[in-house]
SELONU-820260 format. One record per residue (C-alpha): residue number from 1; x, y, z; chain. Coordinates in steps of 0.001 Angstrom, whole numbers, plus 500000, padded with zeros to 6 digits. Example, Ala and Ser with C-alpha at 12.3 -4.5 7.8 and 13.67 -1.06 7.14 Angstrom:
{pos=1&east=512300&north=495500&up=507800&unit=A};
{pos=2&east=513670&north=498940&up=507140&unit=A};
This chain:
{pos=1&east=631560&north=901114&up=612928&unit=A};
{pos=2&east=632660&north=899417&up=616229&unit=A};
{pos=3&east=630501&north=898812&up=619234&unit=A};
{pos=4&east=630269&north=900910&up=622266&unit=A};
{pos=5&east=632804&north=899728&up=624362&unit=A};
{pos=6&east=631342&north=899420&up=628441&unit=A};
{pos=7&east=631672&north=903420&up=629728&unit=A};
{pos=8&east=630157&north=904502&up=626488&unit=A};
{pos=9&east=626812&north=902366&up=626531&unit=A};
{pos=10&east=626703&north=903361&up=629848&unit=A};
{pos=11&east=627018&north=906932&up=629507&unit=A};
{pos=12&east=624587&north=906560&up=626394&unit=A};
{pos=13&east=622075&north=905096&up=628586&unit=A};
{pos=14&east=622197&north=907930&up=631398&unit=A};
{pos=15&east=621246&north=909902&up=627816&unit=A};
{pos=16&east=618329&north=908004&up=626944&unit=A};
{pos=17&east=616716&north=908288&up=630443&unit=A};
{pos=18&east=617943&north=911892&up=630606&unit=A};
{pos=19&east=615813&north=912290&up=627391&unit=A};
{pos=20&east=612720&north=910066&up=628092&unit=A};
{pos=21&east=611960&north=910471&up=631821&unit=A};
{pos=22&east=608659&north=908067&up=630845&unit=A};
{pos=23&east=611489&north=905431&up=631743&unit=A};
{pos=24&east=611628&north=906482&up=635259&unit=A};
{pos=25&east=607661&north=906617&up=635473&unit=A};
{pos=26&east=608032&north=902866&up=635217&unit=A};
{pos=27&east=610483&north=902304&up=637697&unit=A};
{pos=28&east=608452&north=904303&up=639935&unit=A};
{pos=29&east=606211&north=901450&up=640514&unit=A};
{pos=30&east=608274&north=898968&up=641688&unit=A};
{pos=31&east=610180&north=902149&up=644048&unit=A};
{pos=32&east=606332&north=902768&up=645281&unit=A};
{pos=33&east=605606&north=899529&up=646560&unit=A};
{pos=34&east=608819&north=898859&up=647994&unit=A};
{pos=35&east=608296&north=902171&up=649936&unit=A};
{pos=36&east=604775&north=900914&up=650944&unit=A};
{pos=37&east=606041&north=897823&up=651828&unit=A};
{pos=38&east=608987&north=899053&up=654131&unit=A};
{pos=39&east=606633&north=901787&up=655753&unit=A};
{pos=40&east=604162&north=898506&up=656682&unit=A};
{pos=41&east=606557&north=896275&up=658057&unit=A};
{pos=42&east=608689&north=899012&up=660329&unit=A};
{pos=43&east=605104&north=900484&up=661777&unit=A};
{pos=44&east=603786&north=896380&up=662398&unit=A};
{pos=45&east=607335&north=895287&up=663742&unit=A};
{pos=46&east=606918&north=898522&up=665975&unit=A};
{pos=47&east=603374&north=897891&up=666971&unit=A};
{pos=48&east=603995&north=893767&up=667641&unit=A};
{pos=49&east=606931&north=894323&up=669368&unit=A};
{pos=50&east=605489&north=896182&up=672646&unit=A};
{pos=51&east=603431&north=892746&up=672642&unit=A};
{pos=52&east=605458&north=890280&up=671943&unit=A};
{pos=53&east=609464&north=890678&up=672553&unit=A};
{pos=54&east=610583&north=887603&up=670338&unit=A};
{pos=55&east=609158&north=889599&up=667499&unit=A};
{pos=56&east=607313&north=886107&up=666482&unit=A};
{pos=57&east=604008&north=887520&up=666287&unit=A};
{pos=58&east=605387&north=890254&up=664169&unit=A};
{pos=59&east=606651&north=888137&up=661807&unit=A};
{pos=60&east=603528&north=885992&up=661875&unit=A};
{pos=61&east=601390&north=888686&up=661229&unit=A};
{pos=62&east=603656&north=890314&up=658218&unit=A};
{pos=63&east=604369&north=887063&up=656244&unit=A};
{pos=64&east=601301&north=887433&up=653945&unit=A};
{pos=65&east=601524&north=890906&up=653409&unit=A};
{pos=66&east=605096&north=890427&up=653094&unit=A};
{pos=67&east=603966&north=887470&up=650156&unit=A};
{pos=68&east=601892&north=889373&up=648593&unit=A};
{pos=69&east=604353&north=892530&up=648705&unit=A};
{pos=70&east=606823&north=890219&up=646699&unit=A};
{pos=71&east=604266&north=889232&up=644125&unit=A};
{pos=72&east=603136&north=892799&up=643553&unit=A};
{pos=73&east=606989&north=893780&up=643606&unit=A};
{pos=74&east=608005&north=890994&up=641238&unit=A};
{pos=75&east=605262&north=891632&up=638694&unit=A};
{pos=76&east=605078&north=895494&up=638471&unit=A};
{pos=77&east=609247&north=895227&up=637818&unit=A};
{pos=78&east=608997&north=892726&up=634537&unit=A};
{pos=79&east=606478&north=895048&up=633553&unit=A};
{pos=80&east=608894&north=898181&up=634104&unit=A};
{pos=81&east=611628&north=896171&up=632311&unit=A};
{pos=82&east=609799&north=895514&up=629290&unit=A};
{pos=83&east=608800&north=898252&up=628644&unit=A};
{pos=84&east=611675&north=900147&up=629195&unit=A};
{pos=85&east=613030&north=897564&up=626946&unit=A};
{pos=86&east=610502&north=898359&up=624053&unit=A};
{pos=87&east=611194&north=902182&up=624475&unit=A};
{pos=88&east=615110&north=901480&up=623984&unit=A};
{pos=89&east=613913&north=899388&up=620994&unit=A};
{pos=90&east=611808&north=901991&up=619591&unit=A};
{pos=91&east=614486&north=904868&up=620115&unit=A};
{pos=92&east=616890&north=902837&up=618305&unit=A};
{pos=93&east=614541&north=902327&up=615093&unit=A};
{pos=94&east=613856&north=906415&up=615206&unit=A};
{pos=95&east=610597&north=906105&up=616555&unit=A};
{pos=96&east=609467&north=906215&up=619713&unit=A};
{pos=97&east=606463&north=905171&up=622095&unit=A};
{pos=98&east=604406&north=906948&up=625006&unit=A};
{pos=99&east=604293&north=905536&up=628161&unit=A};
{pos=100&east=600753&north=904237&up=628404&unit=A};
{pos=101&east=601969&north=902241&up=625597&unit=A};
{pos=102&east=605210&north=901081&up=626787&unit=A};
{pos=103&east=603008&north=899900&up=629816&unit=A};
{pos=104&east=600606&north=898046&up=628126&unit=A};
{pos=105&east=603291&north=896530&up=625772&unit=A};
{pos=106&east=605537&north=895417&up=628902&unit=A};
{pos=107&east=602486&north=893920&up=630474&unit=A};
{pos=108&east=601742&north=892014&up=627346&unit=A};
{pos=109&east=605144&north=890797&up=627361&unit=A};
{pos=110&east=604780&north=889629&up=631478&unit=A};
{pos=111&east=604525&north=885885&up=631160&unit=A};
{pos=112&east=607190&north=885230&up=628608&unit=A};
{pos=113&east=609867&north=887346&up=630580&unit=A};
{pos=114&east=608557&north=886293&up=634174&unit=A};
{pos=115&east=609456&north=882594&up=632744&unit=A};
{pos=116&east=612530&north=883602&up=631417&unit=A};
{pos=117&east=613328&north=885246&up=634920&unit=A};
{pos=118&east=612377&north=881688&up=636823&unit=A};
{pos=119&east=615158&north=879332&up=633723&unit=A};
{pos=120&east=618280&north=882485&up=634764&unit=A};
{pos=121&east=617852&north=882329&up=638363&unit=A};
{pos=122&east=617420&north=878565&up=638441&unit=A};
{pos=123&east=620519&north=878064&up=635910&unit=A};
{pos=124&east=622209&north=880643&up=637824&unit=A};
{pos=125&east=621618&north=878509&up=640957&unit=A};
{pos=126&east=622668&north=875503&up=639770&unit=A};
{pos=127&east=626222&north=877092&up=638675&unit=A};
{pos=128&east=626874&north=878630&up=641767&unit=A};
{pos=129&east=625866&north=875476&up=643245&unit=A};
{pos=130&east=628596&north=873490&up=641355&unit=A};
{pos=131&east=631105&north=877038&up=641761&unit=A};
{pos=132&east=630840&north=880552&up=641812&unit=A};
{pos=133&east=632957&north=881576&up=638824&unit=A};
{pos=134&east=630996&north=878906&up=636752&unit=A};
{pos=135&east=626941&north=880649&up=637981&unit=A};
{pos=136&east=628927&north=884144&up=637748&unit=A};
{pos=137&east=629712&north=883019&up=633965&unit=A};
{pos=138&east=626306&north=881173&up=633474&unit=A};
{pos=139&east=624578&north=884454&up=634697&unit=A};
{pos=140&east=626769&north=887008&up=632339&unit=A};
{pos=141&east=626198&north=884528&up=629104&unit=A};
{pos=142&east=622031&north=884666&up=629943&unit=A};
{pos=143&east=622201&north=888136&up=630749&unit=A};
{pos=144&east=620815&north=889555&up=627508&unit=A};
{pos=145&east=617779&north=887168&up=627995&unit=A};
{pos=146&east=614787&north=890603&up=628845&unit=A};
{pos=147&east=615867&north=892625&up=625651&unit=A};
{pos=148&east=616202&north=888562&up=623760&unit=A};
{pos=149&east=612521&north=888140&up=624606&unit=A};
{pos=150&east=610680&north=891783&up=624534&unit=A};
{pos=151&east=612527&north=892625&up=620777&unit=A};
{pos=152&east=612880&north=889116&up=619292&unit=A};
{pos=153&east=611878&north=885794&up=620554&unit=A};
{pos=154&east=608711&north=886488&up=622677&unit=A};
{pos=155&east=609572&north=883174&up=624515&unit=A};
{pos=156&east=611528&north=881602&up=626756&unit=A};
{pos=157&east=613781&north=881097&up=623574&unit=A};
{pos=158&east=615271&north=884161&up=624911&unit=A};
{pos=159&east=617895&north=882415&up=626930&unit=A};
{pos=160&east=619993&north=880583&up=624487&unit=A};
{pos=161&east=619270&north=883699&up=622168&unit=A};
{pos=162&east=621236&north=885502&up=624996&unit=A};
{pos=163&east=623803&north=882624&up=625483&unit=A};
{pos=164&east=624804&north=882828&up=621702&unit=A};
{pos=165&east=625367&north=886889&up=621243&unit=A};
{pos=166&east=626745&north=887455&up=624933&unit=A};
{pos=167&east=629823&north=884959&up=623346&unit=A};
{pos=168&east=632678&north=887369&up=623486&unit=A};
{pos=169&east=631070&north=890230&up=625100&unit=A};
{pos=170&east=631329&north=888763&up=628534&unit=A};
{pos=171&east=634003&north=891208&up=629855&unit=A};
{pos=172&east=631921&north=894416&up=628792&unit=A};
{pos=173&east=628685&north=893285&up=630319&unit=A};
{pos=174&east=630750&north=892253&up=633603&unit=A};
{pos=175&east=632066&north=895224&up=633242&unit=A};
{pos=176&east=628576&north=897340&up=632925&unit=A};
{pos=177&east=627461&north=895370&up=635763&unit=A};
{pos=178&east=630048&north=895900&up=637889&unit=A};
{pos=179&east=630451&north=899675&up=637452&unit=A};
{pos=180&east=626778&north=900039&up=638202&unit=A};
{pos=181&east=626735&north=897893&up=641396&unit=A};
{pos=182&east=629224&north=900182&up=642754&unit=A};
{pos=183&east=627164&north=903054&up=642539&unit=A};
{pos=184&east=624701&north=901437&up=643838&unit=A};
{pos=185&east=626599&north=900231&up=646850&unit=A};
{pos=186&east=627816&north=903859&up=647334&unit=A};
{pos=187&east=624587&north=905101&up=647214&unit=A};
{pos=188&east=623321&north=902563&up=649461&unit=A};
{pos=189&east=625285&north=904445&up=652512&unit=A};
{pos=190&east=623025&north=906798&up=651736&unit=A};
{pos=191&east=619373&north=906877&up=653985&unit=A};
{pos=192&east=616706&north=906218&up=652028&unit=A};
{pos=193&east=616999&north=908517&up=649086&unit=A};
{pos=194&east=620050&north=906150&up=647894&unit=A};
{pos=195&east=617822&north=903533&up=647977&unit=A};
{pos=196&east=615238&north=905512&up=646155&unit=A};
{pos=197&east=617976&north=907101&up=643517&unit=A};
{pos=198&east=619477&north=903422&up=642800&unit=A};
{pos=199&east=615798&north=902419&up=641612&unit=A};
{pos=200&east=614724&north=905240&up=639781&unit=A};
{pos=201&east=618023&north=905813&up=638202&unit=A};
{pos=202&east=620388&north=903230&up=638386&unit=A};
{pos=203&east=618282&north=900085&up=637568&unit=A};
{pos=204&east=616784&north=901805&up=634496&unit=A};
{pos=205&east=620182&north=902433&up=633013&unit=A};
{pos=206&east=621230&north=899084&up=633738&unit=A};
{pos=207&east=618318&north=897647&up=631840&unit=A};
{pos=208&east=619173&north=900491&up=628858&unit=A};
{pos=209&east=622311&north=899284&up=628922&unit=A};
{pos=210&east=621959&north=895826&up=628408&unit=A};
{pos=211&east=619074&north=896546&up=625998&unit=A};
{pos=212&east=621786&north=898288&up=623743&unit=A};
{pos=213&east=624354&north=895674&up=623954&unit=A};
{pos=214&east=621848&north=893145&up=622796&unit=A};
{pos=215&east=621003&north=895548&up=619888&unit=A};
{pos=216&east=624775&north=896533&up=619024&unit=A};
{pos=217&east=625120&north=892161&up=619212&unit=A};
{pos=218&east=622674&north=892217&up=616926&unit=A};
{pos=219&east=623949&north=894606&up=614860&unit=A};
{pos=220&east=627415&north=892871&up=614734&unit=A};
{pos=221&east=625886&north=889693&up=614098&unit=A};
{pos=222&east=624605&north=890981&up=610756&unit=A};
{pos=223&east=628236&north=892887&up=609959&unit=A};
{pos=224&east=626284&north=896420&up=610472&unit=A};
{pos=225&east=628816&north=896801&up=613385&unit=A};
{pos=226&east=632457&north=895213&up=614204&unit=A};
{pos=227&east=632746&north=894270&up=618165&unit=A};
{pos=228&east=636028&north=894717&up=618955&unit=A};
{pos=229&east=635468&north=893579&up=622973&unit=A};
């Protein structure tokens, strides 16, 4: 058996969630509180702004909630990624999991993946620093890191896990990534409910998706699959 080339585990993943709308539960929670948070600062910036015309007092009076927004926003989304993660996982060993436990698992798994988050964006950085192409490369080969850590390392480990079976499946991840960013960019045009759709539907299947290239790597890596990428 080959791997699923970059349509296919894309249109698989549009399946899954189709079939377990528990997934978009969890993205619900970070779409809530970025819906919260964009309600707070347009009715503040509204209110401020009859007092204050440089909008300085606005900002002043937003930046904590604005902090704590970003904390809340950051942490509920690892949490929705893991445990979409360990529902993928699940599905692909024939079982399956509920969504109280998916939650509880992805929380469990928070401090692992939030590290792992803080080593890709900072190695990222550091090669779009030097040049793009070299953090657009740096970012593709760590890309696998969230499924890495929720379904096999538990650690930090999780990068170099992902630098090791993203090796020649660069141009199908780039190319999952890509397709999805455009949808997202079209739906960003638009009001609102693109916004809303891109969250609930288009960042779930982008974690699916790279949750199931990390498994079919996996799968390849022990000859139960050939990639032909």
């Amino acid at each position: 058996m080959e791997e699923l080339g970059a349509i296919d585990t894309i249109k698989k993943s549009f399946d899954i969630l189709i079939d377990d709308l528990g997934i978009i539960i969890l993205y619900a929670m970070p779409a809530i509180i970025g819906f919260i948070m964009a309600i707070h600062i347009g009715f503040t910036t509204t209110a401020k702004s009859f007092m204050d015309p440089t909008g300085m007092s606005a900002f002043m009076a937003l930046l904590p909630f604005i902090i704590i927004y970003m904390i809340a926003l950051m942490v509920v989304s690892v949490i929705a990624i893991a445990g979409v993660t360990l529902k993928v996982g699940a599905l692909q060993n024939n079982t399956s999991i509920e969504l109280k436990e998916a939650f509880s698992g992805g929380l469990g798994y928070f401090i692992p993946l939030a590290l792992s988050y803080i080593i890709f964006f900072l190695v990222s950085a550091f090669g779009f620093i030097l040049l793009i192409i070299p953090g657009i490369y740096f970012a593709l080969r760590m890309s696998l890191f969230a499924p890495a850590c929720v379904l096999e390392t538990k650690d930090t480990s999780c990068i170099r896990r992902s630098w090791g079976l993203a090796k020649g499946r660069i141009w199908k991840i780039l190319a999952i990534l890509f397709i999805l960013s455009i949808i997202s960019m079209v739906l960003g045009f638009v009001p609102f409910i693109g916004a809303l759709i891109s969250t609930l539907i288009i960042r779930p299947i982008q974690t699916i998706a790279l949750t199931l290239v990390y498994l079919d790597a996996r799968k390849a890596e022990s000859g139960e699959l050939v990639n032909t990428v």
